[in-house]
N, C-alpha and C positions, 0 to 999 in steps of 0.2 A: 525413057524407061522408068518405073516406078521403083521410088526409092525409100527407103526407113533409115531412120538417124538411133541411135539410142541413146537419148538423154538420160544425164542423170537424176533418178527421181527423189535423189536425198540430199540434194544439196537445199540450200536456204529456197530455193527460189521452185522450189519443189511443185508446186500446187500448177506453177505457168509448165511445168517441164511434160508433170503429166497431162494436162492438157494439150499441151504439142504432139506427145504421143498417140493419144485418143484420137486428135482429128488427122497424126499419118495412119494410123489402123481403119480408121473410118474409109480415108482416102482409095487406101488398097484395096478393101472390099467393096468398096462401091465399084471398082475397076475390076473385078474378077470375072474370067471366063476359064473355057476349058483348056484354053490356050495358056494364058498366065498361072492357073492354079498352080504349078509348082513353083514358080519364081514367086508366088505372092507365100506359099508355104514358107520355104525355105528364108525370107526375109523375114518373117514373123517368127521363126523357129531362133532364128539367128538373133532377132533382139532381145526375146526372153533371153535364150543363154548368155547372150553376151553383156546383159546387164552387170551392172554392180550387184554383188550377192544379195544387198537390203533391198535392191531393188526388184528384182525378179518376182517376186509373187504379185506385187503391182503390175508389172508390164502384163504377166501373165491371166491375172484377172481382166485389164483392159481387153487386152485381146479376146474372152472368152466370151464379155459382154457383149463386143460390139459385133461380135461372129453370129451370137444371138441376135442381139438386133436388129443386122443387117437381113435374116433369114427373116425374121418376121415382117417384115416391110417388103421382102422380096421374093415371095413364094418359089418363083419359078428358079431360086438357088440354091433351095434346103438340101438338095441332093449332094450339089457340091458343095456346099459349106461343112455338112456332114460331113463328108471324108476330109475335106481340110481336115477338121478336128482328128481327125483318126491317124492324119499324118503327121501333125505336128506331137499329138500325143506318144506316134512313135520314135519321135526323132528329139522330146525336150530332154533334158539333161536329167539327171537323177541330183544334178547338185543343185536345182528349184528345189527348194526344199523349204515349208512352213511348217515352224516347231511349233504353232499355235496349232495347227490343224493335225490335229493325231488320229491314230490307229486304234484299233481296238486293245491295242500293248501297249499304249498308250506316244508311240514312236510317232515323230512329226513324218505326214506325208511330202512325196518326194518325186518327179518325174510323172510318168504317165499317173500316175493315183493322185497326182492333185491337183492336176488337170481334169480327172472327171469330176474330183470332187466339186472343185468351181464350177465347173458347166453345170453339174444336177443342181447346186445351189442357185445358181444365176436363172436356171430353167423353173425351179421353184417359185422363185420368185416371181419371174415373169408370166407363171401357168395361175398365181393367187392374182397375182394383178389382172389378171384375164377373166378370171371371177368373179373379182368385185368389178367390173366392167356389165359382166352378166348379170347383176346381179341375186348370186348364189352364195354371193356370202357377205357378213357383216362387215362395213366400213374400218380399218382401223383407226384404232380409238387412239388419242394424244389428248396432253393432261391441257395443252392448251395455255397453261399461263407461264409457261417458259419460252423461252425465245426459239429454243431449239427443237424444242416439242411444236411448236408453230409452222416451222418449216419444216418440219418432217410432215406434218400434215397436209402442209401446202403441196410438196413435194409428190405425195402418194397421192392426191387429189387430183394430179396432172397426171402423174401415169395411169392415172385408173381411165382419165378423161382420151387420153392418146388411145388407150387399149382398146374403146370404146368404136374410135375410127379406123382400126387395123381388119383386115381376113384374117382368113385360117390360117392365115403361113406359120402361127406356130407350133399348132397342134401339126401340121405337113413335117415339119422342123424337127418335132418328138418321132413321128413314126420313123425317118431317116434316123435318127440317132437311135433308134431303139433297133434297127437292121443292119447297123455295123456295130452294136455290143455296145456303145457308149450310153444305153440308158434300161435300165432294167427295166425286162417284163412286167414286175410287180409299180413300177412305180406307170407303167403305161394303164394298165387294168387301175389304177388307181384315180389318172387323169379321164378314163371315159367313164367311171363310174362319177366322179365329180360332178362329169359333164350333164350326166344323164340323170341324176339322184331325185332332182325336185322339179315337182309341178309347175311348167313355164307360163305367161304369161305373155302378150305382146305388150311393148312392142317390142320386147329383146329376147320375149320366149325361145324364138326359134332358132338364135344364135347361136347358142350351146351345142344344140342338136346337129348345126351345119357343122363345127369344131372336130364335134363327135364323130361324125361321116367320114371327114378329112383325115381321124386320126387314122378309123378303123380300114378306109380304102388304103394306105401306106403300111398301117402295121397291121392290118388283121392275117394278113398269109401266116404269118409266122404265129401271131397270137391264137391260133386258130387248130390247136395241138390239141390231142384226143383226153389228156387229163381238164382240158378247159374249154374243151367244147363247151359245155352246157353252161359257163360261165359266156363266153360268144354268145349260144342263143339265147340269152338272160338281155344281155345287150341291143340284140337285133328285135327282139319283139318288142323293148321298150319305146325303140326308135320307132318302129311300125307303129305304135300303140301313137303317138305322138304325131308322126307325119299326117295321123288319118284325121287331123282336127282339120277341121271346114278354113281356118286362119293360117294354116300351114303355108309358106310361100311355095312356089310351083319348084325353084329350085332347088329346095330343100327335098321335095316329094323325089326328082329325078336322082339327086345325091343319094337318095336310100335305096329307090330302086338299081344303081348303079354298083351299091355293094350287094343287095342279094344276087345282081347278077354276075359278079367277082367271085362271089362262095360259091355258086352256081359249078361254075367254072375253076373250080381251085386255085382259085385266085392268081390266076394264070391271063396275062392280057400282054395286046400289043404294046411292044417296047414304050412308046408314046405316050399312050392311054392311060397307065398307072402312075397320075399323077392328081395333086388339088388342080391347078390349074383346065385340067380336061374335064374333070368329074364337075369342076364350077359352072364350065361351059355347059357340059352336054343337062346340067340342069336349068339351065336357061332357055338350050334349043330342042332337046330331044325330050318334049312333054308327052310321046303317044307310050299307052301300051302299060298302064301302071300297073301292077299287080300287090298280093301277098301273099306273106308267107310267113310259115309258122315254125352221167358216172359222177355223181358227185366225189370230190376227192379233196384233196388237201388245196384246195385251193378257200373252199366254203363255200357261206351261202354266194350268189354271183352279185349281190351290192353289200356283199357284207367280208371283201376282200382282207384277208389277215397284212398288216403291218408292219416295216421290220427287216 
């Protein structure tokens, strides 16, 4: 049986304690099915709360990262890692509580709110590092003649470098979080406008665009509401615009055709089928038959998404 200890993360010897913890959270998720997901919840539920008070926002961030992580490394679990999150969110205490991390009242968050807080933080994170991976955005810059500015350099250098070797599973990872309420609309429109903003290039040109596919096959049903429509087909003829380059990989060509034929279809598909994992396939094997295709409101212009 899979088991969780909860060490204390504030005694002297701290730094080994949370490390112990990291690689049992690792441990669990790597061992998760549909079978265990509630015995893996409810162990995870159980060590945040049951930590020592100073401890809990740590246990709690462990957890949130490596939930992330493990989604991105393992597509084919975004689904259930998402509701994990959405059950432990239901079930953490309101006594997790980070008086650094406040409110708009300026009150520290507590329970389920600082739980998503971390997860959209940690998703942040991991969605910039996916970036400069892409090359879509500028390197972070460190002053370099400090020791620690060194290693933060070093450090961001390897994740950017890891980022580089991953799929889609975390843009897969966003659309599930953004289908059971843990990640807002505006910050999804946010990630495909990202995705899609600048003129690609190979060899990583068309990276972006597969992410993009990935996101919009998961979240476009729902992203796909009559005040943003026209921000949708902002999105989709960008991607057409893009797939039609002579350097386009074939399965990025099949990825696009697969969402026009989702919208098609009100984005209504067999159980199975609505997922990255199929949509990756069938652009590997299912090359025949490509085609195209062609209320402004408070949302704005559709790459000019308001902030906030």
């Amino acid at each position: 049986m899979l088991g969780l200890n909860s060490p204390n993360l504030s005694d002297k010897g701290d730094s080994s304690a949370k490390r112990s913890l990291s690689a049992q959270v690792l441990f669990l998720l790597q061992h998760i099915t549909t079978t265990t997901y509630v015995s893996v919840s409810d162990r995870l539920v159980n060590t945040v709360n049951g930590s020592a008070p100073a401890d809990r926002c740590w246990a709690l961030r462990i957890v949130m990262r490596h939930i992330r992580r493990t989604a991105t490394v393992h597509p084919h679990l975004t689904s259930l890692l998402a509701r994990l999150c959405l059950r432990i969110a239901e079930q953490l205490s309101p006594e997790v509580c980070d008086e650094n991390t406040q409110d708009t009242q300026g009150k520290g968050l507590s329970g389920s709110r600082l739980l998503r807080k971390y997860l959209l933080d940690n998703c942040q994170l991991a969605f910039e590092i996916r970036l400069a991976a892409h090359g879509l955005v500028e390197t972070a810059e460190f002053d370099g003649e400090d020791g620690k500015d060194s290693e933060a350099a070093d450090a961001w250098c390897a994740m950017v470098q890891e980022a580089k070797n991953q799929g889609p599973g975390l843009a897969r990872f966003f659309g599930e979080l953004f289908k059971i309420g843990l990640l807002p609309m505006r910050v999804v429109h946010e990630c495909v406008r990202a995705l899609l903003a600048t003129p690609r290039e190979e060899p990583l040109g068309f990276r972006p665009v597969e992410d993009a596919c990935v996101l919009l096959s998961s979240a476009g049903g729902m992203m796909d509401i009559p005040k943003a429509r026209v921000v949708v087909d902002a999105y989709l003829a960008r991607i057409e615009s893009m797939t039609g380059d002579s350097q386009c990989p074939l399965r990025v060509r099949a990825m696009w055709k697969e969402i026009v034929d989702l919208r098609a279809q009100g984005w209504i598909t067999a159980p199975d089928s609505h997922n990255a994992e199929a949509v990756y396939k069938k652009g590997i094997f299912s090359m025949a038959g490509f085609g195209t295709s062609k209320e402004q409101d408070g949302f704005g212009h559709p790459y000019e998404l308001e902030k906030g």
